[in-house]
N, C-alpha and C positions, 0 to 999 in steps of 0.2 A: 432451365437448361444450363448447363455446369460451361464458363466461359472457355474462349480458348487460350491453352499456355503457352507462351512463344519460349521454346527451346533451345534453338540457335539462331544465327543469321553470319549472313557470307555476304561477301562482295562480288557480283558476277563479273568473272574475267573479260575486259575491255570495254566495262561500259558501268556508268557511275549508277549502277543499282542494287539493292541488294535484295539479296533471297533468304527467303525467311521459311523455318520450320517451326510448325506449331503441333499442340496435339490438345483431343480434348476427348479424357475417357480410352476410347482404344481405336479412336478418328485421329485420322492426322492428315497436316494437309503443308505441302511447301507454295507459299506465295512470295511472287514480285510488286511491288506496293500494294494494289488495289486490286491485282489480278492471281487468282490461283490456277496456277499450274498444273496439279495434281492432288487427287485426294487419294485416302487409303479402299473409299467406300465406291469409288467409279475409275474401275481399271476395265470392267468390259471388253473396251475395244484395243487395251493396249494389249491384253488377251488376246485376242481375234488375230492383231497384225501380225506376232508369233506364228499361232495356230495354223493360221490362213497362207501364210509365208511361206513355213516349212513342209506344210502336204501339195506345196509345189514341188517340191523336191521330186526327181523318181529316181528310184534305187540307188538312192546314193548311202552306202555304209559308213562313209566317215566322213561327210559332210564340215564342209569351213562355214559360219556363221557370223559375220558382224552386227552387232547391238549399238547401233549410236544412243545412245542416254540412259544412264542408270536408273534414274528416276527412285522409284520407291522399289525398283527391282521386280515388277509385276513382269513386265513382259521378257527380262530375262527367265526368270522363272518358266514362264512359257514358252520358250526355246527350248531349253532343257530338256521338259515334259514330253517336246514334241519330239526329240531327236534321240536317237540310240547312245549306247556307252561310249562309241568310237569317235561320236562326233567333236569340233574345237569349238566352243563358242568362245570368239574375242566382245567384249564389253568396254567400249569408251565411255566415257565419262571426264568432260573437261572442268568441271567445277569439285578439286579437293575435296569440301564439305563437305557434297551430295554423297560421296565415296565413304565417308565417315559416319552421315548419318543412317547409311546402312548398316555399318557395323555395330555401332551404336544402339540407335533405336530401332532402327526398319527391318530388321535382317529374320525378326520371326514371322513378319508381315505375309510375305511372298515364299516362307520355307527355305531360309536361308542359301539364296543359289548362290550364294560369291563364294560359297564353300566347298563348291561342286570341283570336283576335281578337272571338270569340262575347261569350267571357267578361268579365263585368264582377264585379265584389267587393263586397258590403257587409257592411263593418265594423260588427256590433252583433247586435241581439238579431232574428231572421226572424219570431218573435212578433210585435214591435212594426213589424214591416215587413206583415205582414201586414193588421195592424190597420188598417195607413194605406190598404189599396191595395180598390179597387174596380172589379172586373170587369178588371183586368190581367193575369193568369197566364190559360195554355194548360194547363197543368200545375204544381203545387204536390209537389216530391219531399223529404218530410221523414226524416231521419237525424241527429236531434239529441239523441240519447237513445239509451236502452237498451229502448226504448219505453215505451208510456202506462201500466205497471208496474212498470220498472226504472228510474225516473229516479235518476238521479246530481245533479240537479241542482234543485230546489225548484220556481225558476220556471219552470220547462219545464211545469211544471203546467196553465201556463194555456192553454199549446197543445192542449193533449189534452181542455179543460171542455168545458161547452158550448158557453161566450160564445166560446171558442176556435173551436170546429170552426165556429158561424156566422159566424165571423169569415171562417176557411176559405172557407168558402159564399160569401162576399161577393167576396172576389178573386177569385174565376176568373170566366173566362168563359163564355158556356152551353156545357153541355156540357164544360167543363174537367174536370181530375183531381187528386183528393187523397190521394197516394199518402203511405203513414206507415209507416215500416219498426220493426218489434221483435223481442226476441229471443225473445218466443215468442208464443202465441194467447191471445186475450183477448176472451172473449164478451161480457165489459158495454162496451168499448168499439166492438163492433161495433154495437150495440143503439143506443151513444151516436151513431154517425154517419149509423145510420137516420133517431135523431129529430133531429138537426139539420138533415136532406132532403137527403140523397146516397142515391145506390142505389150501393150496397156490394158488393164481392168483396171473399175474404177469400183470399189463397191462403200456401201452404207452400215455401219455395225452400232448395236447397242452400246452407250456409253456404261451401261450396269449391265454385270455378267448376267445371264440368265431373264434378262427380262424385252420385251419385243416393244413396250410404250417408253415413254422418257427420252431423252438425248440420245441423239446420232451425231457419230464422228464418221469418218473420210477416210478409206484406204485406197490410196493406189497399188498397184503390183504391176512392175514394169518387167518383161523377162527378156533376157536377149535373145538373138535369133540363133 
């Protein structure tokens, strides 16, 4: 089996760790020490939380979209895929790098969507974009984490609180969707975005496109009233 090559590596913003992208053949994978993040061969459900997201939508022709994590660009991609010409998808991304090694390596991975004329970029933290934005998202599709119990990252915290998820509540538009991807179920967090005042699913998706055995990850979809 041909080793893996480590490519690059970054400094995660506000906390002494680094992120590291490797590839091996036409695998790739970014990891934080010991733990991977993402590979290019199990996007499944980051598929799904697009997919699954935006056929919440009803008739909406030119739907606003926010993407917090760039990741490998799988599930922007599937925003895109799922939404007409008219639509805006915004894409955070608060790690430089990650932004970079789409362009770089990633970007034939998922069919190049940072090229999509849809797509626009924000460079920083989708927390504090959130914060700022009032009644502007159609849909909110979060993958910024390992979810609301794996964080890797401190301040991700504040997304997943309370003041976070009414945060949430406050960008969308009626009837919007607060889709939150993790790597597994988490009953106090579904509790938590009842009381915040979303009406919540919680569903189970393949971790590998197209397949029904293997790894389950965690979507919630929280819709306002």
């Amino acid at each position: 089996m041909r080793p893996w090559e480590l490519l690059d590596a970054t400094t995660v913003i506000g906390e002494a760790k680094e992120m590291l992208l490797y590839r091996r053949g036409d695998e790739f994978s970014i990891k934080t020490g010991y733990i991977e993040l993402m590979n290019s061969r199990l996007h499944g459900s980051e598929d799904a939380l697009a997919e699954l997201g935006c056929k919440k939508l009803k008739n909406k022709s030119n739907p606003r979209v926010l993407v917090g994590g760039l990741g490998m660009g799988y599930t922007l991609a599937a925003t895109l895929k799922s939404l007409g010409a008219k639509a805006e998808v915004v894409v955070a991304e608060l790690v430089p790098a990650v932004i970079q090694w789409n362009q770089k390596y990633l970007s034939a991975l998922a069919g190049h969507p940072l090229q999509d004329k849809r797509t626009t970029i924000y460079e920083g933290d989708v927390g504090k974009l959130i914060r700022a934005e009032t009644e502007s998202f159609d849909v909110i599709l979060l993958d910024v984490d390992n979810g609301p119990e794996g964080l890797t990252r401190r301040e991700n915290d504040a997304i997943y609180s309370p003041a976070g998820l009414k945060a949430g509540l406050k960008a969308l538009r009626p009837k919007g969707v607060f889709a939150v991807w993790s790597m597994g179920p988490d009953p106090r967090f579904t509790k938590q975005l009842k009381r915040a005042g979303f009406l919540v699913e919680e569903v189970r998706v393949s971790a590998r496109a197209g397949k029904k055995s293997g790894g389950k990850h965690t979507i919630w979809f929280g819709i306002k009233p």
